[in-house]
N, C-alpha and C positions, 0 to 999 in steps of 0.2 A: 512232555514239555520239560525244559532243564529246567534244575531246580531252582538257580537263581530268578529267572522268570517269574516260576509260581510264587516266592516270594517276592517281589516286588507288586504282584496281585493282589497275596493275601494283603501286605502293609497297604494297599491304595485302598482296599475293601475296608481295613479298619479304622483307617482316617476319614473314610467318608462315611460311614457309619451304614455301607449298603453293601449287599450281595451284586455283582457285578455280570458274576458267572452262574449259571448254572450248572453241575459235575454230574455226569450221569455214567458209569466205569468211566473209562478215560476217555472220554467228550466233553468238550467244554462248549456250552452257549450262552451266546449274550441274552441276559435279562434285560427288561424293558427299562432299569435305570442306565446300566451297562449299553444299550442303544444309543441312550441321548448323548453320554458320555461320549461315544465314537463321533455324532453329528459334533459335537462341540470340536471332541480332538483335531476332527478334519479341517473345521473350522479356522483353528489358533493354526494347522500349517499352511493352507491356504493364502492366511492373513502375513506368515513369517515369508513364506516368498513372494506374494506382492510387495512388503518392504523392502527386501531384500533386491528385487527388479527396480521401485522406483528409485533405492538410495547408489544404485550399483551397476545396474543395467545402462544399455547405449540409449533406448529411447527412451523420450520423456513419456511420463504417465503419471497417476495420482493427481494428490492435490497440490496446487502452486496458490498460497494466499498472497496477493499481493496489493500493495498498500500504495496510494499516491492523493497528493494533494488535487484539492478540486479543480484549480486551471488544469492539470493534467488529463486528468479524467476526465475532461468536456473536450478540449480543448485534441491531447495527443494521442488517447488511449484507444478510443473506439476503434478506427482502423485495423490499430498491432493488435487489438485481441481480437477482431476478427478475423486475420493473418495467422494469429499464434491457433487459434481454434479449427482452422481449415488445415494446417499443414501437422498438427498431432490432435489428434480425434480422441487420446485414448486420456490427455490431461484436461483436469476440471478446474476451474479458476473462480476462484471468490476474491472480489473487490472490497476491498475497502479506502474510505477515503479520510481526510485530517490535515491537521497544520503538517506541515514539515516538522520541526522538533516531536510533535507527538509521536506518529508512525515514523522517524527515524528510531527512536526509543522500544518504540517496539519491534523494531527489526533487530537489535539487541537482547530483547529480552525472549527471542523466539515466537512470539506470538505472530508474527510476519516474517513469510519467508523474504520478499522482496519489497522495496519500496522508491517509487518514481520521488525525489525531491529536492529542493531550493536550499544550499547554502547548509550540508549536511555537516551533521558534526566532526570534529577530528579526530578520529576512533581507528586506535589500530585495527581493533574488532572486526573492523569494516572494508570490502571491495564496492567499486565503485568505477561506474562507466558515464562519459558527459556525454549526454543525450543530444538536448537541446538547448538552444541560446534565446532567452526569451526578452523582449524589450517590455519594459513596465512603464507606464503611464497614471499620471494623477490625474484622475476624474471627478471634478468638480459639478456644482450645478450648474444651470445654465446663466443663472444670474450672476455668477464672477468669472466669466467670459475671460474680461480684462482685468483680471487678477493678475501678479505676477511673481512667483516666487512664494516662499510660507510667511515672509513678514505681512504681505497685503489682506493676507486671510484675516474675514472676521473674525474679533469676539465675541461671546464665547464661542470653541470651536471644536465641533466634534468628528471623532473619527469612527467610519463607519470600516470594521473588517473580519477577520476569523478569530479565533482563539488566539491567544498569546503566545504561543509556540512557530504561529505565522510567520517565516521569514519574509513576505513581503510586506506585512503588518510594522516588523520592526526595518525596515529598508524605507517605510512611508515616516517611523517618527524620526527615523534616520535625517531624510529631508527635513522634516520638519525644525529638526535642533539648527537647522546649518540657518535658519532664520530668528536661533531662539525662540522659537515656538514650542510650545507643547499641549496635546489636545487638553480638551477641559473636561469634555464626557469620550467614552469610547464606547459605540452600538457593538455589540459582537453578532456577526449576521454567519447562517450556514451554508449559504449558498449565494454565487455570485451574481444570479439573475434579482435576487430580494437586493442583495447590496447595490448593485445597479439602481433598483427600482428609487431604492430610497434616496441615493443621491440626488435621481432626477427629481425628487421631490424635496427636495432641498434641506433635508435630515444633517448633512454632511460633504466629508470627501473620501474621496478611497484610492487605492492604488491596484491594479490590475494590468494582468500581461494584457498585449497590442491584441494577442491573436484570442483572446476569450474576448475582448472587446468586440472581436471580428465575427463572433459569431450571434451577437445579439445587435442586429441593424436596425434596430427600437431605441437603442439609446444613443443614435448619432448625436443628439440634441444636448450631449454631455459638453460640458467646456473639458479642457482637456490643456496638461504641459506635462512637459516630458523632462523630468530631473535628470541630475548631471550625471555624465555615463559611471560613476563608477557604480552608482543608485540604479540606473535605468536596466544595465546590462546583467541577468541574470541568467544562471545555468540551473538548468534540470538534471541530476543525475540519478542513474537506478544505483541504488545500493544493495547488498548483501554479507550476512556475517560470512569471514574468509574461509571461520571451520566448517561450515553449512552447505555447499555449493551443492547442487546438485544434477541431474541430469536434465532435469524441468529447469531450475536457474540456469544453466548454461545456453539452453535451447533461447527464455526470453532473451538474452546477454545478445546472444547474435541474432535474432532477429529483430531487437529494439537498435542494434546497429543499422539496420537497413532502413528504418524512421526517421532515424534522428537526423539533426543538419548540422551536428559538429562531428568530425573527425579523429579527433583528440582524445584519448582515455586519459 
């Protein structure tokens, strides 16, 4: 064995405090610490060329986390992930969901590779594809039917919706200023089938796309007005940080294109 070898042996032998080799004339074998060592070694290159396929390689694989807001995820997701799951078998996908501001924020700070959302911030940081065009509607109870507008809304007036990071949260007190209104309580709900729930029980009001309204035919009985287009018309876009992309990010990239009903990057 060249000598520089045998020392880099002896020095690994004496940093770990263990006989590695066994020397019998000039035979070497591995001891049974010297074994585990080898499982392990194989291990870390194993692990260095799966990174190295998912960050670099043509097909996608590994893990893609991706982030989107709850209308999303009821609402656009199911389909494309079980599209993206049937055409790469070998990538694993963890969901998570959030306001918009939250999970854009996180897709900055890396803890999300990708995230579906509404009215993302202006971050060079960031690429960014327009998915979907979504119409938002204010859903009242049933008892201000003939409401019109945020000045007619009772006092005191509560607004039922997600975290504070919700851009349709802030698009609802959006409307609301154009009346000089402003709520007096706000419920923060996690889910939009409870937020629904409570409206129809007369808790409040909320604002909600057309097509999450469309999939809960329980609450036809909602009163309903649709604010002015620049309120009403919302975009979904997938985001990503620019130094990030990946082979899994480019694979959703085109095929969240084949979903979506805008055109336009």
């Amino acid at each position: 064995m060249p000598s520089n070898i045998t020392a880099r042996i002896k020095k690994l032998e004496e940093g770990l405090g263990l006989s590695l080799f066994t020397r019998d004339r000039n035979r070497l074998q591995l001891t049974p610490s010297g074994q585990r060592l080898l499982h392990y070694a194989e291990q870390l290159l194993a692990l260095r060329q799966q990174a190295l396929d998912e960050l670099s390689g043509d097909t996608p694989g590994g893990h893609l986390n991706i982030g989107s807001m709850e209308s999303s995820a009821a609402a656009r997701l199911p389909d494309m992930l079980v599209a993206l799951h049937a055409r790469y078998a070998r990538l694993q996908v963890e969901l998570a969901t959030g306001a918009s501001g939250i999970i854009a924020q996180r897709v900055l700070q890396g803890e999300l590779d990708v995230a579906f959302v509404a009215d993302p911030p202006d971050d060079a940081r960031l690429d960014r594809v327009a998915l979907f065009r979504e119409e938002l509607v204010v859903v009242k109870p049933p008892s201000l039917a003939d409401s019109k507008g945020p000045a007619s809304l009772p006092t005191p007036l509560t607004l039922v919706g997600f975290t504070e990071g919700c851009s349709y949260r802030h698009r609802l007190e959006a409307w609301l200023a154009l009346g000089h209104r402003k709520a007096d309580r706000i419920i923060e709900i996690p889910s939009y089938h409870t937020m629904l729930s409570c409206v129809l029980a007369g808790m409040g009001i909320a604002m909600v796309p057309d097509a999450v309204l469309r999939l809960h035919p329980a609450f036809r009985e909602l009163a309903q007005e649709y604010p002015p287009d620049d309120i009403r018309h919302a975009t979904t876009y997938l985001i990503w940080r620019a130094d990030s992309e990946t082979p899994a990010i480019r694979a959703l990239v085109e095929l969240s294109r084949e979903f979506g009903n805008i055109g336009a990057t």
